[in-house]
N, C-alpha and C positions, 0 to 999 in steps of 0.2 A: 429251323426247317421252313419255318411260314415264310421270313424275309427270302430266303433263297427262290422259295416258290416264286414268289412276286417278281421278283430280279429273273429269274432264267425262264418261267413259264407264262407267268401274266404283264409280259409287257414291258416290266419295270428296267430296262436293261436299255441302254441307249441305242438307237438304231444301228449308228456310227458304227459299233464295237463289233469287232467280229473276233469271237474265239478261234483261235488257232489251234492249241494244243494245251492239253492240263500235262505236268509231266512230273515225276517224284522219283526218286534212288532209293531202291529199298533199301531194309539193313542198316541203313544211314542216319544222320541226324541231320541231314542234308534238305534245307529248305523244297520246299515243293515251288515247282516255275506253272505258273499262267502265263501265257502267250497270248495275246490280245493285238488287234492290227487296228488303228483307226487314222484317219484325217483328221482329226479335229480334236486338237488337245482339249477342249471342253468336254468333252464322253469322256477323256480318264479323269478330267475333275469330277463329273460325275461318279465315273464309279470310285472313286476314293470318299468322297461326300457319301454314298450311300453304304459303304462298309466302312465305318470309322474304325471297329475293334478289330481290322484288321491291317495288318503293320508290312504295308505295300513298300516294294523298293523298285522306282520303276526309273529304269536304265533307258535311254535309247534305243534302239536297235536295229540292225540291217537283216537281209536273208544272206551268210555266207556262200551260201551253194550256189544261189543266181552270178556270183560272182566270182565264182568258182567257172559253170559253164559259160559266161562271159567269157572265159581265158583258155575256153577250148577244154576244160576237164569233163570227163564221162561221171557227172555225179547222177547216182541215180537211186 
């Protein structure tokens, strides 16, 4: 609880990062997704440096839907 405190309430969280979405499937045994947005691959080395005990799998990523409405679809 105290690390979290520090990381999301005093600071400790790199400027860069900006939460996007926490997301989870109940019922499931189906990983929980953090969505994180940043420039600067240094802020996820940070935050993987600051949660070691936690076993990050960090993929790339695009927004599909902006590219979705890019092609003329009503995503909304």
């Amino acid at each position: 609880m105290a690390k979290s405190r520090q990381w999301w309430d005093e600071g400790g969280k790199p400027a860069g990062i900006r939460t996007v979405s926490f997301c989870s499937a109940l019922g499931t045994q189906t990983a929980d997704g953090y969505i994180f947005e940043t420039e600067n691959h240094d802020d996820i080395r940070k935050m993987l440096d600051y949660w070691p005990q936690v076993d990050f799998d960090v993929p790339p990523a695009f927004d599909m839907a902006a590219r979705f409405v890019q092609q003329g679809m009503k995503v909304s």
